[in-house]
VOGU-3710 file (C-alpha; in Angstrom, 3 decimals, decimal comma):
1> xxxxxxxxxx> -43,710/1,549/12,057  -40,057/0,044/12,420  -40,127/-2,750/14,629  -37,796/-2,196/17,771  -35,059/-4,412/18,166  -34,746/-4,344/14,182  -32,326/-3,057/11,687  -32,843/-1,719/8,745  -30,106/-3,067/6,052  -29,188/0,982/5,300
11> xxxxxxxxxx> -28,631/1,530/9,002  -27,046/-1,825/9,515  -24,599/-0,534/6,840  -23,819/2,775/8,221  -22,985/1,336/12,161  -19,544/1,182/13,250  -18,421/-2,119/13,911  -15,867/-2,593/16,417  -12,978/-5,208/16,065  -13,706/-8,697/17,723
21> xxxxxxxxxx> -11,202/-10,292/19,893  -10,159/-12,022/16,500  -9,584/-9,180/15,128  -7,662/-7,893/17,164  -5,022/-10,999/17,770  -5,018/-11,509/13,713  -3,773/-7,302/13,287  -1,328/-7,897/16,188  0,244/-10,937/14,368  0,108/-8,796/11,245
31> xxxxxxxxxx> 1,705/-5,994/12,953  4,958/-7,907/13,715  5,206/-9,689/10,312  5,223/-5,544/9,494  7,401/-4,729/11,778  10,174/-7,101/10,482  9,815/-5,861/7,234  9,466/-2,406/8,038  12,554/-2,740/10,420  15,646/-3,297/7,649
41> xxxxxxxxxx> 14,020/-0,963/5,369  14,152/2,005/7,601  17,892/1,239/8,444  18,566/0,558/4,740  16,566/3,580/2,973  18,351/6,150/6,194  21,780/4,227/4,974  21,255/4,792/1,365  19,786/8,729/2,321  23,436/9,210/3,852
51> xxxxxxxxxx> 21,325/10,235/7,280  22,082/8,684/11,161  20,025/5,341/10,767  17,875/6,412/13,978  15,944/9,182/11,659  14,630/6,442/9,429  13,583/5,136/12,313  11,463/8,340/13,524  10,127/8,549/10,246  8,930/4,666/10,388
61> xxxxxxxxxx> 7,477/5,300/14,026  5,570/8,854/13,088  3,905/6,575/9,989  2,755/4,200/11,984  1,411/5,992/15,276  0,587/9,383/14,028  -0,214/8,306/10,409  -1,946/4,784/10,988  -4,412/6,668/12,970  -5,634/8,974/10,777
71> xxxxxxxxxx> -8,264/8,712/8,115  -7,532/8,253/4,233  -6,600/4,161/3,712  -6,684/1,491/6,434  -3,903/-0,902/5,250  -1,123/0,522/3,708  1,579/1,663/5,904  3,747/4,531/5,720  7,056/5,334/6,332  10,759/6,405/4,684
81> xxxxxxxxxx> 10,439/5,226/1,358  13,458/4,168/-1,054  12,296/6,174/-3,687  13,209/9,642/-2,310  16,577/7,757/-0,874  19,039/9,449/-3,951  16,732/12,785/-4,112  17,728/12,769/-0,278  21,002/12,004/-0,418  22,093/14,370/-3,293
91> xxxxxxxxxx> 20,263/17,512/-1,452  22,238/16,514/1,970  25,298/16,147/0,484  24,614/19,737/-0,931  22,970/21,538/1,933  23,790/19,453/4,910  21,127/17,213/7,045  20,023/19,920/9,050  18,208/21,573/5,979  16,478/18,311/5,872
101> xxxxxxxxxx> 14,040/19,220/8,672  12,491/22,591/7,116  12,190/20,907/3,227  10,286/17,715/4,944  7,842/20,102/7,006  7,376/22,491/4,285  6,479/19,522/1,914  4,115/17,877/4,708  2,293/21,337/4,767  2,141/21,281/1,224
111> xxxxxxxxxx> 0,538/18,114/1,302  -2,144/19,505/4,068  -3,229/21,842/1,827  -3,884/19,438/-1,342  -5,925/17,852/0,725  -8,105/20,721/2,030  -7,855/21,562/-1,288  -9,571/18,019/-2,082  -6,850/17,910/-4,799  -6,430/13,574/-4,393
121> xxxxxxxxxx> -8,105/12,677/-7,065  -5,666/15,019/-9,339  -2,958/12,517/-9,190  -4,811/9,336/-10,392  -5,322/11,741/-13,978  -1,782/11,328/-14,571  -0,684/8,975/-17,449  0,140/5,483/-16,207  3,522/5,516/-18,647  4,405/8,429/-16,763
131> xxxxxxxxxx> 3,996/6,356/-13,366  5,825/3,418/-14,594  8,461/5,810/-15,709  8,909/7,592/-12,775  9,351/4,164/-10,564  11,975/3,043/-13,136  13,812/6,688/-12,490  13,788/6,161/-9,298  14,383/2,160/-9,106  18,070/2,644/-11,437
141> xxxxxxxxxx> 19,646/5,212/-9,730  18,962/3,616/-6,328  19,926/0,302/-8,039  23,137/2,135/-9,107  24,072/3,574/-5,497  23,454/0,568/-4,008  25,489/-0,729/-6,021  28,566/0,596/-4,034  27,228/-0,146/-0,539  27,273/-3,607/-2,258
151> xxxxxxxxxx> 30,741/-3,777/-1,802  31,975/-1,223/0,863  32,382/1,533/-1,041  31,512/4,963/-1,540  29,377/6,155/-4,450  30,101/9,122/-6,773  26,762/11,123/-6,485  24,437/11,254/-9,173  23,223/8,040/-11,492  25,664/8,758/-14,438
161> xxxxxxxxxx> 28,792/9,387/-12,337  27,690/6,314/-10,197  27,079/4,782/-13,809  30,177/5,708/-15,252  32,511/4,275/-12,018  31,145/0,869/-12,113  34,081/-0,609/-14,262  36,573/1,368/-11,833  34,645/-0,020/-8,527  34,664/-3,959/-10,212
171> xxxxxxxxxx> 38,477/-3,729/-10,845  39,060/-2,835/-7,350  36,763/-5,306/-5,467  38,624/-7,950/-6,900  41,783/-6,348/-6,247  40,499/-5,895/-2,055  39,710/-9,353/-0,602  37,753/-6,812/2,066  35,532/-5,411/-0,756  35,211/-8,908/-2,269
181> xxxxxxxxxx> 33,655/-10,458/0,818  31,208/-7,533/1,445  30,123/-8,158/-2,410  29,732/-12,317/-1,636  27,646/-11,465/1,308  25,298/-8,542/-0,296  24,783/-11,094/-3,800  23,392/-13,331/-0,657  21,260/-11,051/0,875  20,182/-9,851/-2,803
191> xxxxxxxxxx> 19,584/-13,655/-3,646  17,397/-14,046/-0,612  15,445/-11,678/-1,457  14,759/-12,582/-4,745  14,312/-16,643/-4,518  13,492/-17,111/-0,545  9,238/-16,933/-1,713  9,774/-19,650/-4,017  10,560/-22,008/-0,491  7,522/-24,253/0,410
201> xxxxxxxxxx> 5,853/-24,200/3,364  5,716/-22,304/7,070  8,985/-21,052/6,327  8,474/-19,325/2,634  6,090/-16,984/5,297  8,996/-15,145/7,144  9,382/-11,949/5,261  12,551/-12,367/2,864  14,024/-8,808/3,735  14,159/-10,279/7,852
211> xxxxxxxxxx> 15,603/-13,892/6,605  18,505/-11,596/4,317  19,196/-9,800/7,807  19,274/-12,678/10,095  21,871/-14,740/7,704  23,662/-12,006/6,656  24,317/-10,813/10,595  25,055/-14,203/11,168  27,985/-14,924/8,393  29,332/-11,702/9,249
221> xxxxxxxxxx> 29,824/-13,158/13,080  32,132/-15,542/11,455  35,910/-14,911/12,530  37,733/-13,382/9,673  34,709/-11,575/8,278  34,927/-7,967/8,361  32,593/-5,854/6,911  31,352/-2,530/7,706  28,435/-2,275/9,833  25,014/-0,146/10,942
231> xxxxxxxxxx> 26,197/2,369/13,280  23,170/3,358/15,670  23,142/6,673/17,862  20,155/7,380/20,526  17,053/7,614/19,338  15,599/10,104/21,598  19,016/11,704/20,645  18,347/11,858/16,860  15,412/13,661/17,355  16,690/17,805/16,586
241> xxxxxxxxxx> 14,122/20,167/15,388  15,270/23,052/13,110  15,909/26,303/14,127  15,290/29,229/12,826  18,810/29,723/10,843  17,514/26,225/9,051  14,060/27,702/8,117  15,556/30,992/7,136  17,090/28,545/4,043  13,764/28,089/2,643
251> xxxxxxxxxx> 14,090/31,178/0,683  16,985/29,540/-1,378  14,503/28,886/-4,762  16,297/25,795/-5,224  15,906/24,555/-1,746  12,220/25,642/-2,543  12,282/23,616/-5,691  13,085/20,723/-2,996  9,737/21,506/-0,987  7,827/20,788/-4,291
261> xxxxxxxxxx> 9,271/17,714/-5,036  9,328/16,398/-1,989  5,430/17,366/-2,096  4,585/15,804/-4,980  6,696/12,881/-5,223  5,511/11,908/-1,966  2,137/12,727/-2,818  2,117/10,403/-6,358  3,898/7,557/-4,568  1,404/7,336/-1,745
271> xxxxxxxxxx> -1,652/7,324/-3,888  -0,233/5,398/-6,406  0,196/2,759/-3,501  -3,262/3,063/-2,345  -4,628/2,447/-5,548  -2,301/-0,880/-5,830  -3,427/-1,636/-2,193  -7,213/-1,395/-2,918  -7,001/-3,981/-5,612  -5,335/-6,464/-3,003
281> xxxxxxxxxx> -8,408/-6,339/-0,826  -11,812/-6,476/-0,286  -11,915/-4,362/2,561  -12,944/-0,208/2,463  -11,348/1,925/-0,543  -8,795/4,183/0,176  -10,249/8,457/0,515  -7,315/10,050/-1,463  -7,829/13,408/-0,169  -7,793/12,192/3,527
291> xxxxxxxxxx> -5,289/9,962/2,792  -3,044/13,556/1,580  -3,934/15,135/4,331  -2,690/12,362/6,422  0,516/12,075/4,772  0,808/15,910/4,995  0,316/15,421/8,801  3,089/12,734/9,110  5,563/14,429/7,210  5,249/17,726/8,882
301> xxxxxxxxxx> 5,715/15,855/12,024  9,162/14,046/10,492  9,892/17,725/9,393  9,578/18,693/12,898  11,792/15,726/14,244  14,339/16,199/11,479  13,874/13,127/10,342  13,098/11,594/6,494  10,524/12,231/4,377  7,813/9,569/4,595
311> xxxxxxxxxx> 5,279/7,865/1,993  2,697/4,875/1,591  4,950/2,037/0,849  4,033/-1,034/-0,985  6,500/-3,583/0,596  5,130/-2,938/3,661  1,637/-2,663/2,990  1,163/-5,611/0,871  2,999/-7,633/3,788  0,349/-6,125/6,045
321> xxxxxxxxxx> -2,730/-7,321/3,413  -0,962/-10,850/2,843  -0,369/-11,325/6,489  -4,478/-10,820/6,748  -4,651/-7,531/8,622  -8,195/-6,560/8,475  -8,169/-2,615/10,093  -5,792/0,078/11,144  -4,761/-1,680/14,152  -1,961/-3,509/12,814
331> xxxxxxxxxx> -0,368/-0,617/11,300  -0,373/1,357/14,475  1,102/-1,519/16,318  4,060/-1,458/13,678  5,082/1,523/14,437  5,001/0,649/18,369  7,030/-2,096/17,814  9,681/0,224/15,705  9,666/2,329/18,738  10,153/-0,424/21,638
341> xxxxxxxxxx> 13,123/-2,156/19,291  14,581/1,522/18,799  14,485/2,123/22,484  14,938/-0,949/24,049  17,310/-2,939/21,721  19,565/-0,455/19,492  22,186/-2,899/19,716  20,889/-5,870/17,834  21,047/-3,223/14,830  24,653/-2,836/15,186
351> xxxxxxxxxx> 25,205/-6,206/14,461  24,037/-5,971/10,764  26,504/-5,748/8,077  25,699/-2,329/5,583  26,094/-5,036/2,231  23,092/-6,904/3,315  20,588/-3,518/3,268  22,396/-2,725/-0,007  21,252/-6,313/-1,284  17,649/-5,669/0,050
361> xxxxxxxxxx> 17,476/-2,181/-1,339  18,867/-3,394/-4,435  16,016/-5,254/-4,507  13,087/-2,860/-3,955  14,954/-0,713/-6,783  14,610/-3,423/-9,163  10,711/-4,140/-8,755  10,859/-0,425/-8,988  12,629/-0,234/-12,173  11,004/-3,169/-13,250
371> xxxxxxxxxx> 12,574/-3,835/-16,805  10,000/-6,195/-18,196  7,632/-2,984/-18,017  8,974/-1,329/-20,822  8,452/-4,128/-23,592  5,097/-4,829/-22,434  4,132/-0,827/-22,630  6,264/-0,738/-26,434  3,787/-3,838/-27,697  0,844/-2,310/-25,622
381> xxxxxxxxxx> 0,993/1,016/-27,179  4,178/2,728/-28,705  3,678/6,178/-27,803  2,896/5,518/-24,442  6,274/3,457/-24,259  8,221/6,387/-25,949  6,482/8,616/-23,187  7,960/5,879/-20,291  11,278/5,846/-22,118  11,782/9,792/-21,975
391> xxxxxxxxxx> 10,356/9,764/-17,893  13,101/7,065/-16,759  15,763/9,199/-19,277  15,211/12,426/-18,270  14,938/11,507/-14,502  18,424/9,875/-15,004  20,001/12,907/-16,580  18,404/15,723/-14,916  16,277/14,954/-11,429  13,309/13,236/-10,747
401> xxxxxxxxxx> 11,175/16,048/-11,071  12,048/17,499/-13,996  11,729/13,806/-15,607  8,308/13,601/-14,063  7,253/16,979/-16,273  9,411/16,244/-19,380  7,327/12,816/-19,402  4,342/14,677/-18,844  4,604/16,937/-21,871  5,217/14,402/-24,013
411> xxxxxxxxxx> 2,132/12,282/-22,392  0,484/15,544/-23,171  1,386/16,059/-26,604  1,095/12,932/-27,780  -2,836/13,122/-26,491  -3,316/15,566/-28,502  -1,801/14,642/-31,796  -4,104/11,570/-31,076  -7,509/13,754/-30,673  -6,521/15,547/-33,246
421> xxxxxxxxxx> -6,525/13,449/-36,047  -7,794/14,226/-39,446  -9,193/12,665/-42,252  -8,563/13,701/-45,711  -10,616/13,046/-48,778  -10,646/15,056/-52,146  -13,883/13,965/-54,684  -14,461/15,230/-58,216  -17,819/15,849/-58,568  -20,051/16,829/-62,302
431> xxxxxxxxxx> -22,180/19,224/-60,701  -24,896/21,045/-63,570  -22,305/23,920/-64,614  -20,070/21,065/-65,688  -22,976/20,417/-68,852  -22,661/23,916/-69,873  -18,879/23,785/-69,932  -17,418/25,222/-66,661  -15,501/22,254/-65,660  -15,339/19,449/-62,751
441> xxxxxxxxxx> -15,363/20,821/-59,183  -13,149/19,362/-57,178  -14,636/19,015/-53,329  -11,509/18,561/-50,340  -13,724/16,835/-47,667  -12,011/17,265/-44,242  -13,282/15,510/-40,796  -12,298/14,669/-37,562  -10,989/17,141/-34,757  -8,618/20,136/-36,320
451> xxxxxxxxxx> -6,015/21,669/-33,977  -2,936/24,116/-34,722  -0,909/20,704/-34,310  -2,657/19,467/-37,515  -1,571/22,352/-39,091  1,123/20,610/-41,478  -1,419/18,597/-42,672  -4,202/20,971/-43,344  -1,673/22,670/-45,674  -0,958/19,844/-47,357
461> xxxxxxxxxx> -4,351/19,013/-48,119  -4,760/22,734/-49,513  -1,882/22,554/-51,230  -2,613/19,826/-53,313  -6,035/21,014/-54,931  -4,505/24,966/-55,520  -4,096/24,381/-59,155  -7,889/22,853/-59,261  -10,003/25,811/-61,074  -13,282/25,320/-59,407
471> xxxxxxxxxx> -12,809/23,865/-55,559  -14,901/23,321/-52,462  -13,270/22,718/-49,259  -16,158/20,908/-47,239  -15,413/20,952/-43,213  -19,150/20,388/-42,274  -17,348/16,938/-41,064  -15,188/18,602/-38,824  -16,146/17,905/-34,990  -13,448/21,005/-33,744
481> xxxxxxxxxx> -11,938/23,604/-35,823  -9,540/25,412/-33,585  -9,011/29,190/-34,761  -5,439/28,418/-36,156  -6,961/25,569/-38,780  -9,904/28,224/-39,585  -7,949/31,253/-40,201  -5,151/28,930/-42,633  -8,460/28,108/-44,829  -9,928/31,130/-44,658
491> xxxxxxxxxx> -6,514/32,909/-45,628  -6,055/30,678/-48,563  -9,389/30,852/-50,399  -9,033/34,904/-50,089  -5,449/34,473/-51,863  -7,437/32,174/-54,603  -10,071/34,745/-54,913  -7,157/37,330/-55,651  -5,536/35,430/-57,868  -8,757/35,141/-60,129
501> xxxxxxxxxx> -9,595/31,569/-59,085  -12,981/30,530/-60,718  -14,759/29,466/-57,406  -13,767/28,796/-54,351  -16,341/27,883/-51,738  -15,594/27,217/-47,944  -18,187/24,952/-45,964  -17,676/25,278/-42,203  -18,925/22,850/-39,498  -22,711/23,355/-38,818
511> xxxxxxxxxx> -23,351/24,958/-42,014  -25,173/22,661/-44,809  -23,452/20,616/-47,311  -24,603/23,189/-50,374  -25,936/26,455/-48,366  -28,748/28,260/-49,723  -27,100/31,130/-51,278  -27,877/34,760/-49,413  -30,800/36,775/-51,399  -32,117/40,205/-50,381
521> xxxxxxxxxx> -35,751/41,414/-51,390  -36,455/41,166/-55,057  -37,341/44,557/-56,764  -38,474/42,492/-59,737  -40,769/40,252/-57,452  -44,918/40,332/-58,885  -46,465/38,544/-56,757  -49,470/37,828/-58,791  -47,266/36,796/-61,687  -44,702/34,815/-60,019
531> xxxxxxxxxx> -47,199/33,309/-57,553  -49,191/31,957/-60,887  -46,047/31,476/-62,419  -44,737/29,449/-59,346  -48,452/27,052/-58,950  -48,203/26,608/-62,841  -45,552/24,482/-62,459  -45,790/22,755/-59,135  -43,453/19,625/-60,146  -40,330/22,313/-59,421
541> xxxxxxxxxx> -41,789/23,615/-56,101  -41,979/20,137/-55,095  -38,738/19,351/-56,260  -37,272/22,343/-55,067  -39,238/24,324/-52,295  -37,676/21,822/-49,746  -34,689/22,980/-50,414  -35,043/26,390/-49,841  -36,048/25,723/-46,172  -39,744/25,451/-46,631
551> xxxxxxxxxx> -42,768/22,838/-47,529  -45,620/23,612/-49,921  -48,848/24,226/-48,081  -49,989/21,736/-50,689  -49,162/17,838/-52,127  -48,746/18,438/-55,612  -47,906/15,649/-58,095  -44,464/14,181/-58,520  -41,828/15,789/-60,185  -41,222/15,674/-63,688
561> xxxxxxxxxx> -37,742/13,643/-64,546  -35,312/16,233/-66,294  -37,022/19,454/-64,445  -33,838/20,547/-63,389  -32,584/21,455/-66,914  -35,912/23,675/-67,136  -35,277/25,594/-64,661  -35,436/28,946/-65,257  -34,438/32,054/-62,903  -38,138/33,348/-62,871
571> xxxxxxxxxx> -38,533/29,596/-61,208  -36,079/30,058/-58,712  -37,563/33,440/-57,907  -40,921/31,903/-57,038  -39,768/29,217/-55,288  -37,858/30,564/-52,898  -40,565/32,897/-51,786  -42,521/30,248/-51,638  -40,275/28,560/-49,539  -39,424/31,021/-47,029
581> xxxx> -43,436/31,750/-46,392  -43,974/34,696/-48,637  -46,841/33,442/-49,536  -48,985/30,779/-47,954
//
């Protein structure tokens, strides 16, 4: 009987703890070293989406109350991410900001049901050069737009137009002493960010992305130094849910081509950050398909507020892991904290200079596009780097998801030219005819897996034993033989056999390496006579009943060396009905 007052280790497992006071104090310090990161990269991805900076806001408040409540991972935190900034900003500029609202909610509900659909796991299947090129898609192009905030100026629109200008926008920043100074002060927010972790000590802590805004606020205070600035509205104000003249837009297929990459995008990057996050700590593993169904939930909600998309971001979420946050509470608080600042203080915001968000997103886009990736996947595996090339191309030149499926195509092809590799072998082989003057047959020995894509090289193979008189093509080493690769054998030994070949013989997987050949009943069969013929001579049965896919009931002696070239067709007779039980 279980002893009261005890535990068993199972149960002990399964209780719900609840967080200490320590717990508690150590997520509410992570929260604000969240916060602070969270807080420029809201403004700077609702900048970069060309949207009111108060609706990356909303979007960074919904992930952390709404979404940091729910199910799925405990650590990571959500909110507008910089990879959907240009995808953003390119359907705005087409079909305004208040189509924004419908695409987000559609996408969140999209989301809802791939995780009902417990469809979570589906995304960690996808190749990992497809990932890396999708992050480097999206990292250039935002590297490239940012580019242009860099220096107070506009961008063109898509990454080869904003590609193409960059000569054009140089010459005139150091023609504008205006543009010149906003391009000093982003390089220092961009050099923050990149060098302020290498500082020792308490301060190498502060998030690098707060220190860039702090210094960068505070040089633009400087008399003379005009730059342009975050302009914030009301945040309760921001807030406008569509109508129905914005949802009546969804039936525009390329607005609904929107809704699915918004969906899936969204969907990748979150779960791609989860699985990054889980690595970090030791703490419980991430449930993808709650963790969907939680990002469906915020999004729908942003959708509703007509503010940004939202995903699982990794800045934030490794800040929340490296600032020791142990459970959800700290991601919650985050998001109060964005609230309270948006309420309470919107006019600290307007004191920070556009450049310096440019220099932090800058930044992210680089870790995203992370060149040093693309060497390391060539050595690692050249097909898998030509499949990360063509992602990060094709993104560039058409749109992200398009790049996403021409990289998976290729991902897809190249698997199977890689499971469907063939071997190749063609023996000469003396076989008994050859002493009586027919010839050497020539055997084509084929193995491995045979698809249509091996097609090219099945024909080859054929080709180059036609003009052989007496052939055997042997595929009894074949593990698949796809009906495209059988039908091209079986096609050409017919034309052989037309064209008065000698002998062609086709061996298919599972059948034996010579085949017994196919005999009907014997009308010339004695049984007496054959049967005494047979036992006469038992060094053939034993030689040869075996072969014919039976044993003798008896041991008789060893066989005779040179009984082969004895062997007469009265033998053969007798022992193959011997051998398939005629007589036993």
């Amino acid at each position: 009987m279980p002893t009261r007052g005890k535990t068993t280790a199972r149960h002990a497992r399964r209780a719900p703890v609840a967080p200490g006071g320590g717990v508690v104090v150590n997520d509410s310090v992570a929260s604000l070293v969240v916060f602070l990161v969270a807080l420029p990269l809201c403004i700077g991805v609702a900048a970069a989406s060309g949207v009111p900076v108060s609706l990356g806001i909303i979007s960074g408040i919904i992930g952390g109350l709404v979404v940091g409540l729910l199910p799925g991972s405990s650590l990571q935190v959500s909110g507008p991410a910089a990879g959907l900034a240009a995808l953003v900003l390119e359907f705005v500029t087409t079909h305004g900001v208040g189509m924004l609202g419908p695409v987000v909610l559609a996408a969140g509900l999209v989301q809802i049901a791939l995780g009902l659909l417990r469809m979570g796991r589906v995304f960690q299947s996808i190749s990992v050069s497809v990932v890396q090129g999708m992050l480097a898609g999206i990292g250039l192009p935002l590297i490239l737009s940012q580019s242009y905030a860099l220096m107070d100026a506009e961008q063109h629109g898509s990454a080869l137009e904003n590609l193409s200008g960059l000569p054009a926008l140089l010459g005139d920043t150091f023609a504008d002493p205006g543009m010149a100074r906003a391009l000093a002060l982003g390089v220092l927010s961009l050099a923050v960010c990149f060098l302020w972790k290498k500082v020792p000590g308490p301060p190498g802590k502060v998030p690098a992305p707060l220190v860039a805004v702090v210094l960068g606020a505070a040089v633009a205070a400087l008399p003379g130094f005009d730059v342009r600035r975050v302009v914030v509205g009301d945040l309760l104000g921001a807030v406008d849910m569509p109508g129905p003249s914005e949802f009546s837009g969804l039936a525009d297929p390329a607005v609904l081509g929107m809704v699915v990459t918004f969906a899936v995008i969204a969907s990748a990057e979150s779960l791609f950050s989860a699985a990054a996050v889980d690595r970090m700590h030791t703490g419980p593993r991430t449930e993808y398909n709650k963790e969907l169904f939680a990002q469906g939930v915020g999004n729908s909600l942003c959708g509703l507020a007509g503010a940004l998309p939202m995903t699982a971001v990794i800045a934030r979420s490794s800040a929340n892991v490296q600032a020791g946050a142990k459970t959800k509470i700290s991601r919650v608080l985050h998001g109060g904290w964005l609230l309270g600042f948006g309420l309470l203080l919107p006019g600290l915001l307007g004191l920070i200079p556009v450049t310096v968000l440019a220099g932090i997103l800058v930044h992210a886009g680089w870790k995203l596009f992370d060149p040093a990736a693309f060497p390391k996947m060539w050595r690692t595996d050249r097909g898998e780097g030509v499949v990360m090339i063509v992602t990060t191309l094709a993104i560039i030149v058409a749109n992200l998801l398009e790049g996403v499926l021409a990289g998976l195509a290729v991902a897809i092809v190249l698997s199977a030219l890689r499971m469907s590799r063939v071997t190749v072998r063609t023996e000469t082989e003396t076989e008994t005819e050859t002493e009586t003057g027919d010839g050497a047959a020539t055997r084509l020995v084929l193995g491995g897996n045979m698809t249509f894509l091996r097609l090219p090289r099945l024909s080859e193979a054929l080709e180059s034993v036609a003009d052989h008189a007496r052939v055997c093509v042997d595929l009894t080493g074949v593990h698949h033989l796809d009906l495209a690769c059988r039908s091209r054998v079986e096609e050409w030994a017919e034309q052989r056999r037309k064209a008065g070949a000698e002998e062609t013989r086709v061996l298919l997987p599972g059948e034996e390496t010579d085949p017994v050949p196919e005999r009907g009943p014997d009308p010339e069969f004695d049984p007496v006579r054959d049967t005494a013929e047979f036992e006469a001579v038992p060094q053939y049965a034993n030689a040869y009943a075996p072969a014919y896919h039976g044993s003798p009931p008896y041991t008789p002696p060893p066989p005779v060396a040179g009984a082969a070239a004895h062997w007469t067709p009265e033998d053969e007779r007798a022992a193959y009905a011997y051998g398939e039980g005629t007589y036993r």
